[in-house]
C-alpha positions in Angstrom: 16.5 15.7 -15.0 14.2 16.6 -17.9 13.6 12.6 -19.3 10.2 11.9 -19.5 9.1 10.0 -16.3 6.9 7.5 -18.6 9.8 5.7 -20.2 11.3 4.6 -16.9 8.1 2.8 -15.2 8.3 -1.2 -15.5 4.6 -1.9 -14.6 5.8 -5.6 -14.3 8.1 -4.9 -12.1 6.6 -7.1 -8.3 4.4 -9.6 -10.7 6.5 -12.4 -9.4 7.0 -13.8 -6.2 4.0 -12.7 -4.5 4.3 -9.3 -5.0 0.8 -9.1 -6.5 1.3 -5.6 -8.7 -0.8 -5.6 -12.2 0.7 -4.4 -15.3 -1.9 -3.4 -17.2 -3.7 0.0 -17.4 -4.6 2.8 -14.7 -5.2 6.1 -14.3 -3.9 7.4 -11.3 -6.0 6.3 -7.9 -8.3 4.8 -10.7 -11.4 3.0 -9.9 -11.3 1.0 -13.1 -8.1 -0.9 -14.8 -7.5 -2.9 -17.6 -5.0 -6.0 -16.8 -4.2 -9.5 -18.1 -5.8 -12.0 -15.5 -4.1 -15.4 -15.5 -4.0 -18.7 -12.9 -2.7 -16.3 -10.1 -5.0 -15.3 -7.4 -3.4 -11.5 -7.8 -4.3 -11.9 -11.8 -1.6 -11.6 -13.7 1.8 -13.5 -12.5 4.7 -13.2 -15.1 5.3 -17.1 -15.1 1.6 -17.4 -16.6 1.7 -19.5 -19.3 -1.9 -18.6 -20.3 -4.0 -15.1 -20.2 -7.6 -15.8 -19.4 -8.6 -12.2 -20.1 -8.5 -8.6 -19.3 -10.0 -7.3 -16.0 -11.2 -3.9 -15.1 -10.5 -4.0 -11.1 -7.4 -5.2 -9.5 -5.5 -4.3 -6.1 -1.7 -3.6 -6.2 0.5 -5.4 -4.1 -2.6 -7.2 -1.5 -1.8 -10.5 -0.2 -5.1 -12.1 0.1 -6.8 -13.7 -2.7 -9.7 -12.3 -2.9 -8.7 -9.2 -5.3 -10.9 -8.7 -8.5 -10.0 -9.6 -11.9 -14.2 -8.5 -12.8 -15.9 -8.5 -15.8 -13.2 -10.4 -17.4 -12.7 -9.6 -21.9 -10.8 -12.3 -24.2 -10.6 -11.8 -27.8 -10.4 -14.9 -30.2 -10.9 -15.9 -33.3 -13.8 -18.1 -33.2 -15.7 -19.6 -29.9 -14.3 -21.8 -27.2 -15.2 -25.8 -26.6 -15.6 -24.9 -23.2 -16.8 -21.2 -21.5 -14.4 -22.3 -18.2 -11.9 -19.6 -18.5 -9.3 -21.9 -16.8 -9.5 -23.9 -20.2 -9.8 -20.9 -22.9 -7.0 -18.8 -21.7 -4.8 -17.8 -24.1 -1.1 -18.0 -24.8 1.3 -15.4 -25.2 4.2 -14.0 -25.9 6.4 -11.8 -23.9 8.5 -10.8 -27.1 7.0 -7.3 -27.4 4.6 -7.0 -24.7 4.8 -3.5 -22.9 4.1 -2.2 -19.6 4.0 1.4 -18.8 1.9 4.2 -17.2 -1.7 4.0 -18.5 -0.4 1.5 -21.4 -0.1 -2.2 -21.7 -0.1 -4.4 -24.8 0.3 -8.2 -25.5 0.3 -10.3 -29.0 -1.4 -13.3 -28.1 -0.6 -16.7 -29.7 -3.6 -16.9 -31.6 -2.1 -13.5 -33.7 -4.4 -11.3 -32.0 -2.4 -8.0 -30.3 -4.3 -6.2 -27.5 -3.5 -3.3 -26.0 -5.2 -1.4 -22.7 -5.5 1.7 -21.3 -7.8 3.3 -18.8 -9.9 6.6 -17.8 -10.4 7.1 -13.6 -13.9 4.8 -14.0 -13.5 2.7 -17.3 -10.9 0.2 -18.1 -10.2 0.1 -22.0 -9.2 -2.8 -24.8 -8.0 -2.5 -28.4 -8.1 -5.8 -30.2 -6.2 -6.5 -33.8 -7.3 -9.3 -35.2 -5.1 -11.4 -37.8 -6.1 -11.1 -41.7 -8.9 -13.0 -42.5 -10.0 -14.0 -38.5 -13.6 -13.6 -37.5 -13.2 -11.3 -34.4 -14.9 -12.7 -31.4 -15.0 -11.5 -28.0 -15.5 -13.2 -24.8 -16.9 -11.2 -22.1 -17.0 -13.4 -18.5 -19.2 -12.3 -15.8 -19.3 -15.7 -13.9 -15.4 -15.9 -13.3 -12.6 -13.4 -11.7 -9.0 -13.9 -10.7 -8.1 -17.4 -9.2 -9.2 -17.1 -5.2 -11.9 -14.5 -6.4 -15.4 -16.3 -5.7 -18.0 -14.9 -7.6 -21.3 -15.4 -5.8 -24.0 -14.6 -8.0 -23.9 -12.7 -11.9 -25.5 -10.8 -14.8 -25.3 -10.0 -18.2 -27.7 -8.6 -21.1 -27.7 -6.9 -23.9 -28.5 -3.4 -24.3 -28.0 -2.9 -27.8 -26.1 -4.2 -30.9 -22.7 -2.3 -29.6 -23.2 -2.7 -25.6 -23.4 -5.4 -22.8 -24.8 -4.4 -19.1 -24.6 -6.4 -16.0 -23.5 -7.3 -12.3 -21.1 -9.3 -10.6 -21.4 -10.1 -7.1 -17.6 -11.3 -5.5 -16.3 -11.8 -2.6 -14.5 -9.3 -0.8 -10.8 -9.2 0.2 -10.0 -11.9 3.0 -13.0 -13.6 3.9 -14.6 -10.6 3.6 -18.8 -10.0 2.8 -20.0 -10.4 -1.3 -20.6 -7.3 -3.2 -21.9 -5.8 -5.8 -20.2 -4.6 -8.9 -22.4 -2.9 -11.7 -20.7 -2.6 -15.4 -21.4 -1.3 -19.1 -19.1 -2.8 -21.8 -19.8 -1.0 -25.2 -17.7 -1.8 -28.3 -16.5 0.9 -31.2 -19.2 -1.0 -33.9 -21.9 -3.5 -34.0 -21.8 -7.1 -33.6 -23.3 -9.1 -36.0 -23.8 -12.3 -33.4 -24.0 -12.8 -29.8 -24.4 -15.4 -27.9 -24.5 -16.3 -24.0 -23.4 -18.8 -21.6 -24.4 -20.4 -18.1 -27.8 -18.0 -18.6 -28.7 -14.1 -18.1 -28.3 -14.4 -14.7 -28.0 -16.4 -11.3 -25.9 -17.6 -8.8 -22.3 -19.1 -8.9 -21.4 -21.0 -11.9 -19.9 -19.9 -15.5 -22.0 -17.1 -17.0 -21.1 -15.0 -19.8 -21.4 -13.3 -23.3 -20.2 -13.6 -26.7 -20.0 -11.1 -29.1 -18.7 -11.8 -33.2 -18.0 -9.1 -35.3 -18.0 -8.4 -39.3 -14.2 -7.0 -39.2 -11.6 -5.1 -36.9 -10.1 -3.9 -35.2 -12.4 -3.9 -32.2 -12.2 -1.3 -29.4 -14.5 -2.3 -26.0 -14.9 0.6 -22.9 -15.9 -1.1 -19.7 -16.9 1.0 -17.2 -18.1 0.2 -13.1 -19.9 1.2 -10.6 -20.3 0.2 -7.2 -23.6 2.5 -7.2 -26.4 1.7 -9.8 -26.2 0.1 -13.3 -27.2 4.4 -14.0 -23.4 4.7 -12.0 -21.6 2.5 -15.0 -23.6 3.8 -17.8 -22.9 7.1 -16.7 -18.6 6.7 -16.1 -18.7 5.2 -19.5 -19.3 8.8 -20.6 -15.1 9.5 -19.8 -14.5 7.4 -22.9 -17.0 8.0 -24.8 -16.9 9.7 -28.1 -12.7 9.9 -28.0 -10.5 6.7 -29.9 -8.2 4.5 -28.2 -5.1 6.6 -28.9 -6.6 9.9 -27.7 -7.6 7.7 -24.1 -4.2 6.8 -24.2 -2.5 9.7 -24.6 -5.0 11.6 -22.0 -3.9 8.7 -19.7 -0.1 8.6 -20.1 -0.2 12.7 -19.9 -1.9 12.2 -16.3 0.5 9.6 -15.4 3.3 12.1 -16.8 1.7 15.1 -14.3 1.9 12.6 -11.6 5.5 11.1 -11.8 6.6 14.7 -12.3 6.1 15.9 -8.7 9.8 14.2 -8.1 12.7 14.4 -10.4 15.6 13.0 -9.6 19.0 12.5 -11.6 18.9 9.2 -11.2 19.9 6.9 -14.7 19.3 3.1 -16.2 18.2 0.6 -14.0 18.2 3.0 -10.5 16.0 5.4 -12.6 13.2 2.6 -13.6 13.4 1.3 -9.7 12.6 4.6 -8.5 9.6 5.9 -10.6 8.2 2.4 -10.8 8.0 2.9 -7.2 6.5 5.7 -7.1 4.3 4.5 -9.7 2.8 1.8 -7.2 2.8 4.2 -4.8 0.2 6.7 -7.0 -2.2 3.7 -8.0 -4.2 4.0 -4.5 -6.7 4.6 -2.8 -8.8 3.8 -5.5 -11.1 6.4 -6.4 -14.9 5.9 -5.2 -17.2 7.5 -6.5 -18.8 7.9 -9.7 -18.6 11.2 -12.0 -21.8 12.4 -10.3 -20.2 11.8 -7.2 -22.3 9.3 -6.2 -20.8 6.7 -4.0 -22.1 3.8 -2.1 -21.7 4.2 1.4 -20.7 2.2 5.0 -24.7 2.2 6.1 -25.1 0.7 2.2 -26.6 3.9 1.4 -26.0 6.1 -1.7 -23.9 9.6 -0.7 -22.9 12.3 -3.0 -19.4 13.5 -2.6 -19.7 17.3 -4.0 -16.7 19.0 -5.1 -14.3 16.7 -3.6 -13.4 12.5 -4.4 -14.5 9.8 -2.3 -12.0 7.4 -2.2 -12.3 3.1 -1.6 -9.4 0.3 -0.4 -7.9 1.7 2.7 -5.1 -0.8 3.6 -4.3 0.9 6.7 -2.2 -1.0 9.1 0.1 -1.2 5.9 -0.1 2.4 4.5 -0.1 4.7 7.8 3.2 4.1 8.0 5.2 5.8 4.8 2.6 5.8 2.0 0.6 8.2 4.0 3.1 10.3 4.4 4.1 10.6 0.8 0.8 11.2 -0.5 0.4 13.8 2.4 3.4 15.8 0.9 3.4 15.4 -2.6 -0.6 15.5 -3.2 -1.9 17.4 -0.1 -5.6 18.2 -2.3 -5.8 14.2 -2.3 -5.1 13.8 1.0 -7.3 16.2 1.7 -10.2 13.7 0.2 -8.6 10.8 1.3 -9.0 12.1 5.3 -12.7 13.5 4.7 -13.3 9.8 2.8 -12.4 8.4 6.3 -14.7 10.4 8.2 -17.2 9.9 6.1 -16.7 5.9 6.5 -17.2 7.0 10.7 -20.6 8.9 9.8 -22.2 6.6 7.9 -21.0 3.3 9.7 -20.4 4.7 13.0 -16.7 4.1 13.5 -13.4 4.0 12.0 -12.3 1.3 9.7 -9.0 -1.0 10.0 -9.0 -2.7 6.6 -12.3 -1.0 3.9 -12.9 -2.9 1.1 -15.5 -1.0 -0.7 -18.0 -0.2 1.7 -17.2 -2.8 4.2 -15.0 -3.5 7.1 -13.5 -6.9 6.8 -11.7 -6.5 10.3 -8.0 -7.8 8.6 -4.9 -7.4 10.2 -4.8 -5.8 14.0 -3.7 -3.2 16.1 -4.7 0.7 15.7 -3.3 1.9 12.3 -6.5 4.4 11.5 -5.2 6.5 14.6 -1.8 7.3 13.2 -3.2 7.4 9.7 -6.0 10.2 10.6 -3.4 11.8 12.6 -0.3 12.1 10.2 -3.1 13.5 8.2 -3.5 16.3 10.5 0.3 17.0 10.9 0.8 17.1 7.3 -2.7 20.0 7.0 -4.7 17.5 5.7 -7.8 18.0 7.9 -7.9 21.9 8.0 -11.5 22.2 9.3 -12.1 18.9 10.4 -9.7 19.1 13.3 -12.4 18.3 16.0 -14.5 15.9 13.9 -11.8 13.8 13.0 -10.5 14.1 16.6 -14.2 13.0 18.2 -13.9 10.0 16.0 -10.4 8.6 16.9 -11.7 9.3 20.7 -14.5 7.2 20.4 -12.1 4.4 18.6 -9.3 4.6 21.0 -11.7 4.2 24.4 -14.1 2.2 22.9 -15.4 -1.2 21.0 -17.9 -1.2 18.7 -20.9 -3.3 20.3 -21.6 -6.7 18.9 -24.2 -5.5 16.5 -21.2 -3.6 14.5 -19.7 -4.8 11.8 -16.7 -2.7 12.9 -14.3 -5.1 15.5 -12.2 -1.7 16.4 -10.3 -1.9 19.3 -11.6 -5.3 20.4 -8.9 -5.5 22.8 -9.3 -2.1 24.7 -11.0 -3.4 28.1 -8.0 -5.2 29.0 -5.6 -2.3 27.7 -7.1 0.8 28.8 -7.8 -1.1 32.4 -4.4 -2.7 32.8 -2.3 -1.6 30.0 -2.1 -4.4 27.6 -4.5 -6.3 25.5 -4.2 -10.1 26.5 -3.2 -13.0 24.3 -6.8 -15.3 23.8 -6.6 -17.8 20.7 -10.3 -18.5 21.5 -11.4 -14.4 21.5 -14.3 -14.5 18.7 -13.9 -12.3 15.9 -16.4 -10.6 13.2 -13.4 -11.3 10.4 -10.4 -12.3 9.7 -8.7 -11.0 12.4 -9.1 -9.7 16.3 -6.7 -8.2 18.4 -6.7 -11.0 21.4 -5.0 -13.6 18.9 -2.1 -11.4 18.8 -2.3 -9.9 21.7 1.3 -8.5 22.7 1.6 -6.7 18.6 -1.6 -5.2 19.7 -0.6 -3.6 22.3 2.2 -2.5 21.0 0.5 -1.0 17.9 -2.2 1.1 20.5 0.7 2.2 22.4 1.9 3.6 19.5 -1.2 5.4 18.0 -2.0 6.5 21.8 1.2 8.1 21.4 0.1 9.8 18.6 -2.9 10.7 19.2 -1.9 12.7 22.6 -0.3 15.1 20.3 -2.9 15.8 18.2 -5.1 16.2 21.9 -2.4 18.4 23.4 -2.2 20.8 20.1 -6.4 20.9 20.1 -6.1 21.9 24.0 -7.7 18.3 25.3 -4.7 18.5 28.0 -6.2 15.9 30.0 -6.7 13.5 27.5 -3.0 13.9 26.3 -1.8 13.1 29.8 -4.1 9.8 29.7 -2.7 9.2 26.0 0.6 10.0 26.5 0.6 7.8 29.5 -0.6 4.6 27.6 2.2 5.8 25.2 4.3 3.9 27.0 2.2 0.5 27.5 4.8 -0.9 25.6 7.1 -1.4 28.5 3.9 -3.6 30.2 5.1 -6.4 28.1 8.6 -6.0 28.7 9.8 -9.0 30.4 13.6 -8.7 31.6 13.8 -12.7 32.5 13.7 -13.5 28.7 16.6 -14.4 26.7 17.3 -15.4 23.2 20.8 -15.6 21.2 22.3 -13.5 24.2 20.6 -10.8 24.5 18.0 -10.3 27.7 14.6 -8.6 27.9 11.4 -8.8 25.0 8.4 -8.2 25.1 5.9 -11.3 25.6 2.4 -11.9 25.8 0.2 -11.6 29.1 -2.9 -13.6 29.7 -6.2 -12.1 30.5 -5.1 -12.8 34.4 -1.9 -11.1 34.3 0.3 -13.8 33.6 3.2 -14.3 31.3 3.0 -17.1 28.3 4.9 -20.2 29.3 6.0 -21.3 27.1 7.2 -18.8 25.0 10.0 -17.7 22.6 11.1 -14.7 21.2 11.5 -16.1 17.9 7.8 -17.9 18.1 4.6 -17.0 16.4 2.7 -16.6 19.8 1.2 -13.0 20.7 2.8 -11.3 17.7 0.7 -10.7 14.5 3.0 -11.6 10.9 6.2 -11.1 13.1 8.0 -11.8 16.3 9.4 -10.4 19.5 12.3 -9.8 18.1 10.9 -7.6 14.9 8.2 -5.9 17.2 10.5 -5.2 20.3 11.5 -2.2 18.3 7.9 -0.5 17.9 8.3 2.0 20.1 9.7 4.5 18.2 7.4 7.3 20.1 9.4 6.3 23.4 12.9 5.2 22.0 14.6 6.5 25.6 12.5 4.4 27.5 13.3 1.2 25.1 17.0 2.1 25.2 16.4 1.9 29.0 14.8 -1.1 28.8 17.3 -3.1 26.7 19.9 -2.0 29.3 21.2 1.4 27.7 22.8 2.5 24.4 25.6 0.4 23.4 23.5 -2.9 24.4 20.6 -1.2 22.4 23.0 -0.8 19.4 24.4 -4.2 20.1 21.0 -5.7 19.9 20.4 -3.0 16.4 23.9 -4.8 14.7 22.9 -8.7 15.7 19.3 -7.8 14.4 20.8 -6.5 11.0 23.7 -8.9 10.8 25.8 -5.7 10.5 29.4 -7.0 10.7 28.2 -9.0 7.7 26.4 -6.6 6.2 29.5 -4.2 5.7 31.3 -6.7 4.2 28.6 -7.8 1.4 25.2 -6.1 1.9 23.8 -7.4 -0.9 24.2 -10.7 0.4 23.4 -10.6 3.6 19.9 -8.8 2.7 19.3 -12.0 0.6 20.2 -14.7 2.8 21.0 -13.2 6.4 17.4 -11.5 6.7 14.3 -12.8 6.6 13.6 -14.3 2.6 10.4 -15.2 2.4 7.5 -12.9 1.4 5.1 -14.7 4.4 8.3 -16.0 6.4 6.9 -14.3 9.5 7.8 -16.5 11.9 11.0 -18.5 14.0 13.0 -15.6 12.8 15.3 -13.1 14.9 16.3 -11.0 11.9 15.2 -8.1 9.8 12.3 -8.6 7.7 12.2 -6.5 4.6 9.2 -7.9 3.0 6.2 -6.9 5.7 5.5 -3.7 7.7 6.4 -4.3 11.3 10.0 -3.7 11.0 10.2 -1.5 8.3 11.8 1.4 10.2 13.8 -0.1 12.1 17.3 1.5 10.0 16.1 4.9 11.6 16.4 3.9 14.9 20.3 3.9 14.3 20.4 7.8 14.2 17.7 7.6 17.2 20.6 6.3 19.3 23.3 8.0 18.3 24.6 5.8 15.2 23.8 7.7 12.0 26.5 6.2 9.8 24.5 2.7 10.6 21.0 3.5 9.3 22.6 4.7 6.0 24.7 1.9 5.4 21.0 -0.7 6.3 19.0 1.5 4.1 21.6 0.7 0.8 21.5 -3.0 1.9 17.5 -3.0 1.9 17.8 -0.7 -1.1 19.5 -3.7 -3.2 16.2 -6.1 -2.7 15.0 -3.5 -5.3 15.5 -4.2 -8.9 14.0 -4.0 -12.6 12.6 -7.4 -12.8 9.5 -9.0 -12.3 10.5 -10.1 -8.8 12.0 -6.4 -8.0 9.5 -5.8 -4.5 10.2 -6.9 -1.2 6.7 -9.2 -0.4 3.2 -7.7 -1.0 3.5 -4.6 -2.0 0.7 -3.8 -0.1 -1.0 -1.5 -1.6 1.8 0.9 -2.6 3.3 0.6 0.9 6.6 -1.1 0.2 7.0 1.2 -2.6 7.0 4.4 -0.5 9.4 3.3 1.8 11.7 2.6 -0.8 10.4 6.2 -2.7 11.1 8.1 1.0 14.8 5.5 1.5 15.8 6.8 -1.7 15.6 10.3 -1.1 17.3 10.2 2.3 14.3 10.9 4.9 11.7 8.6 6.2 8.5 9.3 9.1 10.2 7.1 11.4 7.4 8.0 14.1 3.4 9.1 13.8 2.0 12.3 14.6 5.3 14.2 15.4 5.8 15.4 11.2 9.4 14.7 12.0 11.2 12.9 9.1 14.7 11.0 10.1 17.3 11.6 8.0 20.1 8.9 5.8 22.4 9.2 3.1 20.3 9.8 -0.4 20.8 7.6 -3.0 20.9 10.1 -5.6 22.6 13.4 -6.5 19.9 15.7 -6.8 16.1 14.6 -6.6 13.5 17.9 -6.5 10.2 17.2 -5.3 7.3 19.6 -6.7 4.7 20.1 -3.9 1.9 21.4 -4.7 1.8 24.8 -3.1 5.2 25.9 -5.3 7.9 25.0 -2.5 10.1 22.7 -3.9 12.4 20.7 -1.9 15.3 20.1 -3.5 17.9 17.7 -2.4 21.7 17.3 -3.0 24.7 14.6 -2.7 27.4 15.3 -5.0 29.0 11.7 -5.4 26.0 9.6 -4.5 26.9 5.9 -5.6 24.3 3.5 -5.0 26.7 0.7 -5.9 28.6 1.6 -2.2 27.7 1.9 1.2 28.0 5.5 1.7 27.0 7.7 5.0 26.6 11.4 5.8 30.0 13.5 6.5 27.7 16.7 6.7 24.4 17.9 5.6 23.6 21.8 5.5 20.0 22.8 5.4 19.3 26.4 3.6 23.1 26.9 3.6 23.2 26.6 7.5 24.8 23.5 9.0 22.5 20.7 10.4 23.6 18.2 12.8 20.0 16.9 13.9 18.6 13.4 12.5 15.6 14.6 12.4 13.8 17.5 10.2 10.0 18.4 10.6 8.0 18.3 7.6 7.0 22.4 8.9 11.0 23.0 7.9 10.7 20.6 5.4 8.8 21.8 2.6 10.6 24.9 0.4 13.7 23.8 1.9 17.2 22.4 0.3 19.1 19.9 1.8 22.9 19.9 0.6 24.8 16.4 2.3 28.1 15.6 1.9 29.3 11.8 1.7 31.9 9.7 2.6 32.3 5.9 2.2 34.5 6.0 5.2 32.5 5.5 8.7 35.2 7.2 10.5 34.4 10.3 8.4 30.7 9.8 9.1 30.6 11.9 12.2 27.2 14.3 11.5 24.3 13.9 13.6 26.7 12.2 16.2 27.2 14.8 19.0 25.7 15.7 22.1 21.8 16.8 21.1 21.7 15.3 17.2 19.1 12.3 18.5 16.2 13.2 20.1 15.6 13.1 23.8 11.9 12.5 23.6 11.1 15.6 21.5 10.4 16.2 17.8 12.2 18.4 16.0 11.0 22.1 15.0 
């Protein structure tokens, strides 16, 4: 368990098949990257045939296009018939090209080699040049990755060694143009420049060329989202220190990092784990610059002193296991991360869904800040901000921002506070992408579920009555719940209501109508905070576990789960819809395994968790969709090690069979947990015979992340089911409460 973490992280693992990771260099939750861009609209896709250059801002794992690729670098040998970076790419090899932690190199057809690394607010190049080439560099202001539209640009020269400029892009799904401020400096002089497409303007190819007497070249870029002062000044991080000492500063970062969890896990199951949890550590993306500047949601410069603002909150993905992880692992950054979200509320007046930068762009739907903000709370995150933080999900869950907002909030919340569900309107207008009335029965669904979690968090601050109210629209879910429906046997889903109360006709609960990137059938089971009252509602628990084994294909499952997580569930990375199955590869379903040991069926969720676990693997095509953001990652990171926060605000963590022997995860504050299963296999479905925690038998499903932390957890396994009887008597499920 002593290998160094580094040498099993694949950064190209999820660079094929959509799911839109970047292999190049990062520090961790870095503002600035350094990654090969090619015709993908994610950058860099591992079926490129051509690299158009090196970025310096990417997202990992987002599933719109617009996603960076800025202030592109190439390095030839001599300059370009055209400056259209869709017609100078380069080739390359991938004979020798490495991925890791803070480290990426390439060897480009043309016999130049680059290699990248990265400080938190500079993305970094080395360039070796053949014997006897001219070294040139291209440095593209005007162009981004593929889908990236880049409104407007800039680009001078300061002095013979550094470039200065802006680029103004589009943000993430239709999202408002912004402004990004760089400085690109080089380790000696040119001796020729040249530009293209002017010194600024609009949209259109714009750029400059630098030519140098001899190599290699080194060139720092580092951005701002402040003030050209903000880039000028980040550049300081590399200033002053050679490639291999950035490097090694980097990797030993990454190598603190990965070190919070060791496991005893080898080969391929070793490089799928930390790779994980790689992705999981790239974001947030830290905000502001070394002075602590940032720019703010009223487009105002702040100063964050003596903590980090942090940028690119994909929350309806990440409140639901990324959160968490960061929550335990890296409590000081959650810490930031929570007062980053209250800061977004103070400056812009509410709470964000989807912030790209410093700007809402409405995507996605539902509630996820609420259970974000307050599994921040359970997990200590906002000690001192209790009440502020508390004030602002009040406001969002009783309110709508008015028209004059940018902020679309709870667009649906006069219908569901009124009547209990948010109606299904295709012709509601929306400020973005997205608004809660084109999807209205997930919405409701999803604001049940943060009410839910928000009445703890009012009952533990002593706002009684507004629990009671909460806890009350908790249960909204079972407004939708139409007993009359039937699909494949099975009776009762939830389907959409009109503004006047009446059902959808027609509808189906395999269909796309009401249900946002899913279907009844996947968002039936969000209801995790009220799993009695579904259980009820499905007709009691064998017809609710009935329902759990069609959904997952179980029979088949146990007879081949590899194959029947390939070709019984949902394939498709954006196959959201006429589906009745599991869908591994987006968010609304991902914990539904867990709700096997909410009903009494432990064994179950183990043996679905290995199944999922197997969609895994070191290859370029080794995620399940979009990562989004890290998200996918942590659930597989949490799977793994045998627990997963099945349900927000409670701190409760639902337990399965681990997938290693022995993982130890470092927290912060010295209490380790450490975590045993002599004979873990991953090759075989294997279940929990018995799990004792601090030597004392523990029959419960659940553990509270309270108990959690300093604790061991010692399971037995069996690969027999009929062995598998922990967790299965009277008391081992919940009945409404969370665990102590």
């Amino acid at each position: 368990m002593t290998a160094d973490p580094l040498d099993s992280v694949n950064t190209f693992i999820g660079t094929k098949d959509d799911g839109n990771t970047f292999p190049g260099a990062s520090m961790p939750f870095g503002m600035a990257h350094s990654s090969p861009i090619g015709s993908h609209y994610a950058g860099y896709h591992y079926d490129d045939p051509l690299i158009r250059g090196f970025g310096h801002f990417f997202l990992s794992g987002a599933g719109c296009s617009e996603q960076g690729g800025l202030v592109s670098v190439l390095p030839t040998t001599g300059l370009p018939r055209t400056f259209d970076h869709r017609e100078y790419g380069a080739a390359y090899t991938h004979e020798g090209e490495v991925g890791k932690p803070g480290y990426y190199r390439v060897r480009l057809a043309s016999g130049i080699t680059v290699e990248t690394t990265a400080t938190t607010r500079v993305g970094v190049e080395r360039f070796t040049f053949p014997a006897g080439a001219t070294p040139h560099v291209l440095v593209n202001v005007g162009q981004a990755n593929d889908g990236e539209p880049v409104s407007a640009s800039s680009v001078r020269v300061v002095d013979d060694r550094t470039l200065a400029g802006t680029v103004v892009a589009q943000a993430f799904c239709g999202g408002k143009p912004y402004t990004t401020y760089f400085t690109t400096t080089f380790d000696r002089p040119f001796t020729r420049t040249g530009n293209w497409g002017g010194p600024e303007g609009g949209a259109g190819l714009r750029g400059q060329w630098v030519a140098f007497g001899g190599g290699p070249v080194t060139a720092a870029t580092a951005i701002s989202h402040v003030d050209a002062d903000g880039a000028a000044k980040n550049l300081g991080e590399a200033r002053g220190r050679s490639f291999d000492e950035l490097r090694a500063a980097a990797e030993e970062a990454w190598r603190r990092e990965l070190s919070s969890v060791e496991t005893s896990a080898g080969g391929v199951d070793r490089t799928v784990f930390y790779t994980a949890l790689y992705h999981v550590l790239l974001q947030p993306l830290t905000g502001n610059d070394v002075d602590g500047r940032y720019r703010g949601f009223d487009g105002r410069v702040h100063t964050a002193d003596g903590w980090t603002y942090h940028e690119f909150f994909s929350l309806w993905d990440t409140y639901r296991a990324h959160n968490q992880l960061l929550a335990l692992l890296r409590p000081g950054r959650a810490r930031d991360i929570a007062r980053s979200v209250l800061a977004i509320h103070e400056q812009g007046g509410w709470l964000p869904r989807w912030a790209y930068a410093n700007q809402e762009t409405n995507t996605m739907t539902g509630d996820p800040v609420t259970p974000f903000l307050v599994d921040l709370w359970r997990f200590g995150a906002l000690a001192g901000l209790e009440e502020r933080a508390y004030a602002a999900l009040r406001q969002n869950a009783n309110g709508v921002p008015p028209g004059s907002s940018p902020f679309e909030g709870r667009a649906g919340n006069p219908s569901y506070v009124g009547r209990g569900f948010v109606q299904y309107d295709k012709d509601f207008p929306k400020k973005g992408q997205d608004v809660d009335p084109h999807h209205g029965a997930s919405a409701t669904l999803e604001y049940a579920l943060a009410d839910a979690s928000l009445a703890i968090m009012a009952r533990a601050l002593g706002h009684d009555e507004d629990a009671d109210i909460l806890g009350r629209r908790g249960r909204n879910h079972r407004v939708l719940w139409d007993p009359t429906v039937s699909d494949r046997g099975f009776t009762g889903f939830p389907r959409p209501k009109r503004y006047d109360g009446t059902w959808l006709t027609p509808f189906s609960p395999q269909g796309p109508e009401g249900f946002h990137e899913g279907t009844a059938w996947q968002y039936q089971w969000l209801a995790q905070q009220d799993v009695p009252g579904l259980v009820e509602l499905i007709g009691g628990r064998d017809a609710a576990v009935a329902r759990l084994d069609d959904f997952f294909a179980y029979a088949e499952l146990v007879a081949d789960p590899a194959r029947t997580a390939r070709e019984e569930w949902v394939v498709g990375p954006y196959d959201y819809y006429n589906q009745f199955r599991y869908n591994p590869n987006n968010e609304p379903d991902l914990h539904v395994p867990w709700l096997y040991a909410l009903v009494g069926q432990p064994w179950k969720t183990s043996a679905v968790v290995r199944a999922a676990q197997t969609l895994f693997v070191d290859a370029p095509n080794g995620v399940t969709g979009n990562d989004d953001l890290g998200q996918m990652s942590a659930w597989y990171v949490f799977s793994a090690l045998g627990l997963y926060p099945v349900t927000p605000g409670t701190g409760d963590f639902v337990l399965n069979a681990p997938r290693f022997e022995r993982a130890v995860l470092h927290l912060e504050d010295g209490r380790d947990v450490t975590i045993t299963a002599p004979g873990a296999d991953p090759s075989e479905l294997q279940y929990v015979r018995s799990l004792a925690v601090d030597s004392e038998p523990w029959d419960r499903v659940l553990l509270n992340v309270d108990r959690l932390r300093g604790t061991r957890l010692d399971h037995v396994l069996t690969t027999d089911p009929a062995e598998a009887s922990w967790a299965t008597g009277p008391g081992s499920a919940p009945e409404g409460e969370h665990a102590s």
